[in-house]
Each structure stands twice: as C-alpha cells, then as structure tokens.
C-alpha positions in Angstrom: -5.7 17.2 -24.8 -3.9 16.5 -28.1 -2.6 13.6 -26.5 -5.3 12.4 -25.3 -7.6 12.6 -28.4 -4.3 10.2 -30.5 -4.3 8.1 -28.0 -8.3 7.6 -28.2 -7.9 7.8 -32.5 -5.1 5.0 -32.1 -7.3 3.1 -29.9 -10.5 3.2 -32.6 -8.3 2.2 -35.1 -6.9 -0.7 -33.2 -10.9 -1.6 -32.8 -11.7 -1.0 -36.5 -9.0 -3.4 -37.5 -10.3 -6.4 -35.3 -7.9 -6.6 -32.5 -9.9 -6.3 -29.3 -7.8 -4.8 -26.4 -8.0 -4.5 -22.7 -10.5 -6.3 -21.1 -10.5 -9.8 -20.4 -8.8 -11.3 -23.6 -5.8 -9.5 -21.7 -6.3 -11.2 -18.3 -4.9 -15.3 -19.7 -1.0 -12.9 -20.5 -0.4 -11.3 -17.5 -1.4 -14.5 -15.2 0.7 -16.7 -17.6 3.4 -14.3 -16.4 3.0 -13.7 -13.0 2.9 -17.7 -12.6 6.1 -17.8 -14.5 8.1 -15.3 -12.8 7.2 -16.2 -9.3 7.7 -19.9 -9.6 11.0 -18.7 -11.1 11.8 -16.2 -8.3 10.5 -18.2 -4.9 12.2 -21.3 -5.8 15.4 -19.3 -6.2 15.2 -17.0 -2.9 13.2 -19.3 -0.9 16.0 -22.1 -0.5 18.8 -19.4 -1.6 19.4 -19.5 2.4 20.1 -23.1 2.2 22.6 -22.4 -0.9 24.4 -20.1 0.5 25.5 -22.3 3.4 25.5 -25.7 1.9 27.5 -25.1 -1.4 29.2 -21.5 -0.6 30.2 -21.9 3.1 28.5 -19.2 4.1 27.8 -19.1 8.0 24.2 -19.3 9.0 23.5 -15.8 10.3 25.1 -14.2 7.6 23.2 -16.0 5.0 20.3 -15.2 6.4 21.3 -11.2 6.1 22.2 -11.6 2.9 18.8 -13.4 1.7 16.9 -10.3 3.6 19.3 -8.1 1.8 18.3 -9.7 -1.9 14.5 -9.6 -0.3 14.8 -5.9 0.6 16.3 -5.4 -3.0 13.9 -7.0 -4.6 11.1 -5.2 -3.2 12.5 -1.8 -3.3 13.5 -2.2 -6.8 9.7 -1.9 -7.9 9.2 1.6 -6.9 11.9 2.8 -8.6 10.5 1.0 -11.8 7.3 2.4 -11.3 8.6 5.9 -11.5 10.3 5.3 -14.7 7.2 3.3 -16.4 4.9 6.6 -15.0 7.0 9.2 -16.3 8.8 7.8 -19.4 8.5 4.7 -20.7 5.1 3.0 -19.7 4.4 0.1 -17.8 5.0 -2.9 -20.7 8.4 -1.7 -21.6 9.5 -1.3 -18.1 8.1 -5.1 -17.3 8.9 -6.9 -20.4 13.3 -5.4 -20.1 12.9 -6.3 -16.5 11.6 -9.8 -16.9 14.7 -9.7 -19.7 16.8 -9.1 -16.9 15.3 -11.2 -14.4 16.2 -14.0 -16.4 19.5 -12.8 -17.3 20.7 -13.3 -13.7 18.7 -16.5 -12.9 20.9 -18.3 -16.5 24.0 -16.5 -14.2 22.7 -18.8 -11.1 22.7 -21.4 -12.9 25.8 -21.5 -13.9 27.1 -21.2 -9.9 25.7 -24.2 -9.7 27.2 -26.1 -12.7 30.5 -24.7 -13.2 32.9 -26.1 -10.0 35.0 -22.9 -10.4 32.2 -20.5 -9.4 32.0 -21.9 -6.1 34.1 -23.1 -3.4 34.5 -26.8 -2.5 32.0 -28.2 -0.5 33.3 -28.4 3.6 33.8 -31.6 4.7 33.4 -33.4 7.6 37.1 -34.1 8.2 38.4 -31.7 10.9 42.1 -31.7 8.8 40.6 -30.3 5.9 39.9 -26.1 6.4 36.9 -25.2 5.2 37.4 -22.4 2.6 35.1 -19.5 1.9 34.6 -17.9 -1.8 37.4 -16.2 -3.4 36.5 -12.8 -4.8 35.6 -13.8 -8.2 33.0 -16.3 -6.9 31.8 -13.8 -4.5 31.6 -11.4 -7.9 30.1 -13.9 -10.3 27.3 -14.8 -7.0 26.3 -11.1 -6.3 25.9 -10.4 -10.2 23.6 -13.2 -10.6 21.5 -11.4 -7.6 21.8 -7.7 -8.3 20.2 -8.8 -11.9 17.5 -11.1 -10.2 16.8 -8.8 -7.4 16.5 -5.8 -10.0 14.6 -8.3 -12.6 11.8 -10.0 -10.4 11.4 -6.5 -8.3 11.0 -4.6 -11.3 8.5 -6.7 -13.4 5.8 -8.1 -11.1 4.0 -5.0 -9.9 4.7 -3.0 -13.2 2.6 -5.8 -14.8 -0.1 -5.4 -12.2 -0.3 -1.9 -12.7 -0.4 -2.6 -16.7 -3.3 -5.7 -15.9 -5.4 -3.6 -13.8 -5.4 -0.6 -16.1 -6.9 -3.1 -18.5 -10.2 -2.7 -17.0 -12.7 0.0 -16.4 -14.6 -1.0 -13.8 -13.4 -0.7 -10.1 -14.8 -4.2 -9.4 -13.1 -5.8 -12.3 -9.6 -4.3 -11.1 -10.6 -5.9 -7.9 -10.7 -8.9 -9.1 -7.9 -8.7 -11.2 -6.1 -7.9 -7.9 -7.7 -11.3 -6.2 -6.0 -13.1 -8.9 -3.1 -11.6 -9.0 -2.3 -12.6 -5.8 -4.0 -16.1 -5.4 -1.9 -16.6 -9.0 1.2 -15.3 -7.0 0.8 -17.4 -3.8 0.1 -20.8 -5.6 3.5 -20.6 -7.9 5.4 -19.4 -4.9 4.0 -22.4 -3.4 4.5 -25.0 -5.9 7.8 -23.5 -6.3 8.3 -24.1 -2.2 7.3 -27.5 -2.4 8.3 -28.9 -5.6 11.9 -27.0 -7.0 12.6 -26.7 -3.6 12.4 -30.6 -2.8 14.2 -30.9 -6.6 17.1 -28.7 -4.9 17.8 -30.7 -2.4 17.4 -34.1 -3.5 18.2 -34.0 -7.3 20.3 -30.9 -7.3 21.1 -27.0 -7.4 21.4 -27.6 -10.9 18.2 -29.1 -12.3 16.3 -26.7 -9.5 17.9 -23.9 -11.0 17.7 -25.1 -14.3 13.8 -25.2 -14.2 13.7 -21.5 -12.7 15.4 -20.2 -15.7 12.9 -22.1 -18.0 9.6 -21.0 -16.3 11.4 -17.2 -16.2 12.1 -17.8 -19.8 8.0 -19.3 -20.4 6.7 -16.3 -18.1 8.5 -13.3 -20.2 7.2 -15.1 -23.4 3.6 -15.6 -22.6 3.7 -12.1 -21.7 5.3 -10.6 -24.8 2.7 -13.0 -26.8 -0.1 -10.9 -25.5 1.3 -7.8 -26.3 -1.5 -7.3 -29.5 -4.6 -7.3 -26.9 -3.0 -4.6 -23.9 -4.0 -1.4 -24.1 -0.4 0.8 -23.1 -0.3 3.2 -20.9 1.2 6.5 -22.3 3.8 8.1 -19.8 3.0 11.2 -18.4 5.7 12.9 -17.2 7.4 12.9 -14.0 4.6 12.4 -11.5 6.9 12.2 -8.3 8.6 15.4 -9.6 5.7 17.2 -9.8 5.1 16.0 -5.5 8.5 17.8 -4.9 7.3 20.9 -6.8 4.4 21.4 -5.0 6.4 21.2 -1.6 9.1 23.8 -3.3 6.0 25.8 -4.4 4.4 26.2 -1.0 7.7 26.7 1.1 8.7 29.8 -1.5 5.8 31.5 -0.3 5.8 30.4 3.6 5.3 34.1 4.3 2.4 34.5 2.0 -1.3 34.9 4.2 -4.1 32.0 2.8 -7.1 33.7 0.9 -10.6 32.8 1.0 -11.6 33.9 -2.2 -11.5 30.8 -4.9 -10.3 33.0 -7.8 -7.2 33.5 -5.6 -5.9 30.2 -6.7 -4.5 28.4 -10.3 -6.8 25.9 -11.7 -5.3 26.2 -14.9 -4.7 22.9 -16.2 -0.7 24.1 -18.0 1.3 23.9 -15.1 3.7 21.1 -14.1 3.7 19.7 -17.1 -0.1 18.6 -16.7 1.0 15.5 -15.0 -1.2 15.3 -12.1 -4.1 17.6 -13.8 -7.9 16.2 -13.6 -9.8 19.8 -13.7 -11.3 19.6 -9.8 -13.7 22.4 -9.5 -11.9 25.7 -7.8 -14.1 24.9 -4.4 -12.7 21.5 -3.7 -9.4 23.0 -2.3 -9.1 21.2 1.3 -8.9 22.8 4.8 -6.7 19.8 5.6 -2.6 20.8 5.3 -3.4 24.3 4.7 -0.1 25.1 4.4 0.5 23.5 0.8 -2.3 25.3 -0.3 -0.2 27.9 -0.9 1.5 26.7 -4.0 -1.9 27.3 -5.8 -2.0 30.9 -4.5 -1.5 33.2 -7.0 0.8 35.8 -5.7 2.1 39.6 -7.6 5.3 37.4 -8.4 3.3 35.1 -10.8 2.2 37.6 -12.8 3.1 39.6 -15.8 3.5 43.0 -16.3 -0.1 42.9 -18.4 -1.9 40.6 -15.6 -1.4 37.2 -17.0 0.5 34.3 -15.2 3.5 33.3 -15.3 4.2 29.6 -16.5 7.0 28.8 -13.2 6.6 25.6 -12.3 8.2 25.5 -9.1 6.3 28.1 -7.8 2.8 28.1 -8.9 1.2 24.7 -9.0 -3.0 24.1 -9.4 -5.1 23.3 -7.1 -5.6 19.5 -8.3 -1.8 18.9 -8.0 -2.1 20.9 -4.5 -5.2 18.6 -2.9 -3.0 15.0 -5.0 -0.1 16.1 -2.8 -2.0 16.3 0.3 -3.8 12.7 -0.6 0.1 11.1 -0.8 1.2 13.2 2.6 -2.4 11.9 4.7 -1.5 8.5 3.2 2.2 8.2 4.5 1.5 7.6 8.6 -0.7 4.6 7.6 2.4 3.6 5.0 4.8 3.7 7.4 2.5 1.4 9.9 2.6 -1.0 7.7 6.2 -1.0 7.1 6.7 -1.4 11.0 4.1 -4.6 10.2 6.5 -6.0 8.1 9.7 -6.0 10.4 8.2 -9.0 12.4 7.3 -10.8 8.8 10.6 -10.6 7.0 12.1 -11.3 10.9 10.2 -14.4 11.3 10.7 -15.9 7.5 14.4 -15.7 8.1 14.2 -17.2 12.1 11.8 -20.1 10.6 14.4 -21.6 8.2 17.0 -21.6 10.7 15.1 -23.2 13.2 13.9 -25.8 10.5 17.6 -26.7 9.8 18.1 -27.9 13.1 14.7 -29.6 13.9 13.2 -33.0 12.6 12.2 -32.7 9.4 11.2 -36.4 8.7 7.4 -36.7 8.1 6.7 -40.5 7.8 9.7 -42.9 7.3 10.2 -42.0 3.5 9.9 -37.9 3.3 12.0 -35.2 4.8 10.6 -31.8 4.5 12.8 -29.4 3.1 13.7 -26.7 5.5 13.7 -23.4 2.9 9.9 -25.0 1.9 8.6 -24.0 5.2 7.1 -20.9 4.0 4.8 -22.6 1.6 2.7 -23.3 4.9 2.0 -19.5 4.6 1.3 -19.9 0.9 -1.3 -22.7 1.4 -3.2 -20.8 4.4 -2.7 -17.5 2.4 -4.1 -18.7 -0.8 -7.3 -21.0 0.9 -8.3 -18.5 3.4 -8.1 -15.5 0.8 -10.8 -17.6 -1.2 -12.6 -17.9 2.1 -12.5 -14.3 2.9 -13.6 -13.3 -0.6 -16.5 -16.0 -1.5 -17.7 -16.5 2.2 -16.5 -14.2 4.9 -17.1 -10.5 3.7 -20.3 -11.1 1.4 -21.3 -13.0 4.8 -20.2 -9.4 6.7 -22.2 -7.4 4.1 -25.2 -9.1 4.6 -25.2 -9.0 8.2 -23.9 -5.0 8.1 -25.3 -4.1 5.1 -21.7 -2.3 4.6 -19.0 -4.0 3.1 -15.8 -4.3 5.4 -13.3 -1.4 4.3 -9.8 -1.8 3.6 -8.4 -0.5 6.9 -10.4 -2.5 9.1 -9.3 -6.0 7.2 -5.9 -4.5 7.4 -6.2 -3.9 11.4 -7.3 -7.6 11.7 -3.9 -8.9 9.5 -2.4 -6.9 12.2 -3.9 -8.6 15.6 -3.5 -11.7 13.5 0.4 -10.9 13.1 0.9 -10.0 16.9 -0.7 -12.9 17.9 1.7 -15.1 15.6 4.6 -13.7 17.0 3.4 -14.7 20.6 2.6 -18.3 19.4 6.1 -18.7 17.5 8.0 -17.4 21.5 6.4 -19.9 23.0 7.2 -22.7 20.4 10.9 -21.7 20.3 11.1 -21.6 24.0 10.1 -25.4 24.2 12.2 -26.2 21.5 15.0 -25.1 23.1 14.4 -27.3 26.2 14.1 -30.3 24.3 17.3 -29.1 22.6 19.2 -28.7 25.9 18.1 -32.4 26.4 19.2 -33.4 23.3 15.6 -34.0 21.7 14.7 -33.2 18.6 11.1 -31.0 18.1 9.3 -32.2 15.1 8.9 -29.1 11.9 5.4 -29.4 12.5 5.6 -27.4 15.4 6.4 -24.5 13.3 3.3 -25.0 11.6 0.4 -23.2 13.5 2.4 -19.7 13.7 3.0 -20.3 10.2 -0.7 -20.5 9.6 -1.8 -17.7 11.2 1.2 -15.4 9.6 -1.0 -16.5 6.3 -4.1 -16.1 7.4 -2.8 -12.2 8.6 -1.7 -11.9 4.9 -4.4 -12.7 3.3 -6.6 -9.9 5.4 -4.0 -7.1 4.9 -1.5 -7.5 2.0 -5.3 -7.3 -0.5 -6.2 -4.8 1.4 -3.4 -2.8 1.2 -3.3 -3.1 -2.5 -6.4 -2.3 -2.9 -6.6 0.9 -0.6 -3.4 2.2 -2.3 -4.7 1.9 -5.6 -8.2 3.6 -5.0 -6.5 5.8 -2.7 -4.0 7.3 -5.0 -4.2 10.0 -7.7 -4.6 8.4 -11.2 -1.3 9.6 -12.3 0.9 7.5 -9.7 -1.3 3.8 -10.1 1.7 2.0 -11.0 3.7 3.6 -7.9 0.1 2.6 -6.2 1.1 -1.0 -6.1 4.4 -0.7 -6.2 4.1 0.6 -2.5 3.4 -3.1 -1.2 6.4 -4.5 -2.5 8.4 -0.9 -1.3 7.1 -1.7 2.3 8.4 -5.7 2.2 11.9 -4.2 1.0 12.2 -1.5 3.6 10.6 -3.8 6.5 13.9 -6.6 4.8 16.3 -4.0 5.3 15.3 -2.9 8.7 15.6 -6.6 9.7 18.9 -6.6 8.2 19.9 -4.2 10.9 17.7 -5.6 13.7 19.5 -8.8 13.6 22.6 -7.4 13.4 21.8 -4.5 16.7 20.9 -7.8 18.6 23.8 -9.8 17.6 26.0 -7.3 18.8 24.1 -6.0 22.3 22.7 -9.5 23.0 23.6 -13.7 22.9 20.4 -14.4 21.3 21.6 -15.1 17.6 24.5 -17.2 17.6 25.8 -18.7 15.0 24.5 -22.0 16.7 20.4 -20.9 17.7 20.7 -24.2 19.9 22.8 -22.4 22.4 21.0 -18.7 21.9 17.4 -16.9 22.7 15.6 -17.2 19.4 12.3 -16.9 21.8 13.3 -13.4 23.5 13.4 -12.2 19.8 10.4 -13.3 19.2 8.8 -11.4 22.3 10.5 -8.8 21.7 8.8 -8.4 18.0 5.0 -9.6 19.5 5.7 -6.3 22.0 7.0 -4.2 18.8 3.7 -5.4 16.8 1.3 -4.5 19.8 3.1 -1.1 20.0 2.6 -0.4 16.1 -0.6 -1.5 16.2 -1.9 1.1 18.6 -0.3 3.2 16.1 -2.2 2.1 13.5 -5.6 2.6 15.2 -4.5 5.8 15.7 -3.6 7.0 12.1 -6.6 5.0 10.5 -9.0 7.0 13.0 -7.8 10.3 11.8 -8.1 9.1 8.2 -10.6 10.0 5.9 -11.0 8.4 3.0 -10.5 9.9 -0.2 -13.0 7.9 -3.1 
C-alpha cells in the first residue's frame, strides 16, 4: 500500500508541475515508434530470404529455415522481456535498451552488406568457377547481426504496447489503442515490403539496409522524446514466479481434503510478495480446478505455535493468486489453438517467397515485383479490411444482434478464413507446377487471392487475440498479455522449422528446386491440419467461460 500511495504522490506532483501524463498526449510517441521499428524490422526479415541466397550462397531451403528461425526468435524473445519488464524493471526500460539493441544489430547488417570481407563472393554463372559458401567468420559476423535484431525488435514492440495501453483508463480507449497499434504496424511493414524491399533489389543491400538503421535509429528517438508524458509502470515482482508457487503450494498438500467453510482459506493480501493481490472477497473461490484450491487452504502446518500464520510462500498462497492461476491454466487450451493456427501462417510465408522466385514477376513491361514483397499483399488486405471490420462490419453486427461479436467468435472466423487459404494456395501451386513441367511461366498474381484471404483471416483473429488476452489476464501479467501473440508466431516459426525439415526427410516434396517437388501436397496437408485444429478450437472455446 506504501507503494502504491508514492507512486500516486509522484504522480500529483508530476500534475502539479504542468506535465500532463498518460492519456493521449502519449499516444503521437509510441506510434512514432512502432512505425519506426517495424519499417526497420520487415524490410530487413522480409527480403532477408532473398539475402541470404543471392549475396551469401545460401541454398534455398535452408534460407528459408533460417528466416523462420530469426522469425521464431524474434517472437519468442518478447515473452521473455515481458517477464523482466513485470517483475523488475518496467515496461520503458525494457523497450527503450531493446530498441538500443535492435539497432545495434541492424548498423551490424549493414555492414554485411558494405564491407566485401563479411560476405562471400557472389556465384557466378560460369560452371569453372566453384561457388563458395561463408567462411566461419562471416557466418559469425551474420548471426551476431541477427541474434541482436531478433532479441531487439522481439523485445521492444509488445513491451511498448503493454506501456501504450496502460496509458489509458478506459477499456475502450486501450481498444483503440490496440486498433492502432496494429493498423500503425501493418502499414510500415507494408511500406517497408514495397518500398526498401524494391530499394534492395534494384539500388542495393546497402542503401536498403542503410535506411532500416535510420528509421530504427528515428523510432528509438521519438520514443525516448516522449518519455516526460508516460506514466511508468512500477515492477511488481515476479508475477510468473508467483504461477509456479501456487502449483508447488497445491501439490504439497495433494493429500489435504477441500473445506467448505470460507474462513478455511488465506485472503491475506502478504503472501507471495503481493504480486498478484487485488483483495477478491473470500466467496469468490472457484469450483473450477478444485485442486489448486488447495494452496489457499490453511492447513495445522501454516500455523504458529500461538495460532497465527505462517509467512511460507511456497506453501500457502491467497485465494486471489489461487482463482489468477486458474484464469492462466483455463486460458492455455485456447493458446495453444492458436499456436497450431500459426503453423500453416509461418508455413505459407516462407512457401510464398520461394514460389515467387521462380514465377513471373513482371507486371507491365517496366516493373518487376520483388519476390520477398509478396507479403505486403497480406499487409494491404490486413490493414483495409481491419478498418472495414472496425467502422462497418461489427457496429453493423451490433445493430442487427444488439450484442457485439466477442473475441472468440472473430477469432473462429480468422480460422475458417485460414483453412480456406490453405486450400486455395494447393490448388494454385498444383497448376503452377503443370505449366512448370511445360516450361510456362504462371504470373505472381496468382499468388495473390490466397494471400488476400491469409489477411483478411488476420485481421479477424490476431485483434482479437490481443484483445482477449489482455482483458482476459490478471492485471499483474498485461505486459506478458500481449506478449502472448508474438510468443505464439515464434513457437508456430519454430514448429515450421521442423515441419519442413520432417518432410524434407520422409518425403520429395521440398527440393531444393520446388519445380521438380510437391509444394501443393504441403499445402493439403496444412488445409487438413487447420480443419483438424479448428474442431479443436470449437471445442475449447465452448467450455470457456469468460472471465470480465
């Protein structure tokens, strides 16, 4: 409470002395960064594919694993800065020394593509020259560069979400927030697509890279500028500790029998370093996972020889740490759902580009469409229907309902929407590969109406998912909240990783060549694993019940 009353007399004082914070003075900083940072990190990993190949040697199918590698990274990375902004440092100083780092690594890039002696020469089309791969030090100098932009980028964008939406008190304004957060993300990423991308391959690595490390550079800047209007968010301790020490608390007493009488149970607000503490009224302790309940019972081991209780924090937790655990555990089936979602996503983004490489590209007689800017046809649907769905489509469902549409069912509907892509995307590839075998190029364009509806999935249930998170989850653990988003693209990366590799080796889908392989049984085979988790889904968000 001591805490809480400073932090409240700093506050005042910041009030009295004419600085207005939080709010919407705030908002103009953290979109300044977010546009920064993601032109800065899409026009590095979206053509990074096409880098790797053309200037390091790197074969096709491998640089495709290692792009869903520094994916994976850099959307697992966020989690683990969400923890340490929670528990110890807060939110800004976790995002402003990431965004530091971030453009540490993209100056390192950079230089790869200045320096000749960071990267191998080019291969050339002369059979009696042997094309070489990187020596070790290139390798080295390569990886640094994206360990420090996987770590940077991961660890900054959410933490600065969490940090923007705490800057508001009113669930609809976070809402917002969130709305612009994302329509902000999706329109750098897709100038950064269309423009750096085209700069990359027609003007050079060089100047394409050198413009990423400038708008990383602007980004952390106009963020640190704004540091006089945020109102911080004090760290609170080890949150996710405090998830393990209710499970430890409730499996130490396994053999204990549940009582029925409320005063049986610690609502005291000491234990577990009141981390996870909001005071919930002794009769709000849930049927639902019984089990944990037990590490609120107060058993004759957590008392004292005089009849008070014994402060043992790995055994006797309160009942509002208790029911937050339970909220996290009733969440996970639905988590995990949508990592499976993912899978086919971070599949298809990689599958895309390589089919792009080897297709006609040429729009008109003058332009050739990059083939690592083919995702910005998921920004552009992403970022137009998302303004649809939030001006047109659900104030059109709540005045036909009278309800407005909740986060699970828009998710469920990103999900038929994905299937369905996966399906459309089969039966493209499987055409292009006759026309192939006939030695026929298919126009890019093709690629375009899976592509669309890929976005128009997104924009139903990556918002949503945010946004159920983030009302979902206790008030100590917001900035894990959104973290979890960018934790289920990393996993979903990673799980690809392997995918591609368990096909390569039980299969002659994925050749190094996907002229003279089955890129369209892969695709079935994900529209099958999509229908499959999304019975799953129905089932888990049926036996959900929501929590606010």
């Amino acid at each position: 409470m001591d805490d809480k009353l400073a932090a409240s007399s700093k506050q005042a004082q910041s009030l009295s002395n004419g600085t207005k914070r939080s709010g919407w003075i705030s908002f103009p900083f953290f979109i300044g960064m977010v546009a920064g940072l993601s032109v800065a990190s899409t026009g590095i990993v979206g053509n990074l594919i096409v880098y790797l190949i053309s200037e390091f040697n790197i074969k096709s199918i491998n640089a495709a694993q290692i792009v869903n590698v520094v994916i994976g990274s850099t959307n697992l990375f966020p989690i683990v800065a969400a923890i340490v902004a929670d528990s110890f440092f807060g939110s800004f100083s976790v995002a402003f020394a990431t965004s530091c780092v971030a453009l540490l690594g993209t100056v390192i890039l950079f230089l790869t593509s200045t320096i000749n002696s960071l990267k191998p020469h080019p291969c050339s089309n002369d059979l009696s020259i042997i094309c070489k791969p990187p020596t070790g030090i290139q390798y080295t100098v390569l990886y640094i560069s994206i360990v420090l932009i996987s770590i940077g980028f991961g660890g900054s964008r959410f933490t600065a979400a969490s940090l923007g939406a705490n800057q508001f008190d009113k669930p609809e304004h976070q809402g917002s927030f969130f709305n612009w957060f994302f329509f902000t993300f999706y329109v750098a990423s897709g100038v950064a697509l269309s423009g750096i991308v085209y700069i990359q391959d027609n003007l050079g690595w060089a100047l394409g890279f050198g413009i990423c490390a400038v708008a990383t550079f602007v980004g952390v800047v106009v963020f640190l500028l704004g540091y006089r209007f945020y109102r911080m968010d004090e760290p609170q301790g080890s949150a996710v500790l405090d998830l393990g020490r209710v499970f430890v608390a409730s499996v130490r007493k396994w053999k204990y029998n549940l009582s029925s009488r409320v005063e049986d149970y610690y609502t005291s607000t000491t234990s577990c370093d009141d981390v996870m503490v909001q005071m919930l009224p002794p009769a709000t302790l849930g049927k639902r996972l019984r089990f944990f309940n037990r590490a609120a019972l107060i058993t004759d081991t957590d008392l004292k020889s005089d009849g008070s209780i014994k402060k043992s924090s790995w055994r006797l937790c309160t009942i509002q740490q208790v029911e937050d655990f339970k909220k996290i555990i009733g969440i996970l089936p639905l988590w995990t759902s949508s990592t499976f979602l993912a899978i086919p996503i971070a599949m298809q983004s990689s599958l895309t580009v390589l089919q792009a490489l080897v297709m006609d590209r040429s729009i008109g007689s003058h332009f050739k469409f990059p083939a690592g800017s083919i995702s910005i046809v998921i920004l552009i649907s992403t970022s137009i229907f998302l303004t649809f769905l939030d001006r047109v489509l659900l104030p059109g469902w709540y005045k036909i309902t009278g309800k407005m549409a909740r986060p699970l069912q828009r998710i469920g509907v990103g999900y038929v929407l994905t299937v369905l892509s996966m399906a459309v995307s089969a039966l493209v590839e499987s055409k292009r590969l006759k026309l192939a075998h006939r030695h026929v190029d298919m126009s890019v364009l093709w690629l375009f109406p899976q592509l669309v509806l890929v976005g128009i999935g997104e924009a139903f249930h990556f918002p949503a998912q945010l946004t159920f998170y983030y009302q979902q989850f206790p008030q100590s653990l917001r900035s894990i909240s959104t973290a979890l988003i960018s934790l289920i693209v990393g996993i979903a990366f990673y799980l690809n990783t392997a995918l591609i590799d368990q096909v390569r080796r039980s299969t002659d889908w994925l050749p190094d060549d996907i002229n003279h392989g089955k890129v369209d049984n892969v695709y079935w085979m994900l529209a099958l694993f999509g229908g499959i988790n999304f019975v799953y889904y129905l089932l888990c968000s049926a036996f959900y019940k929501y929590e606010n």
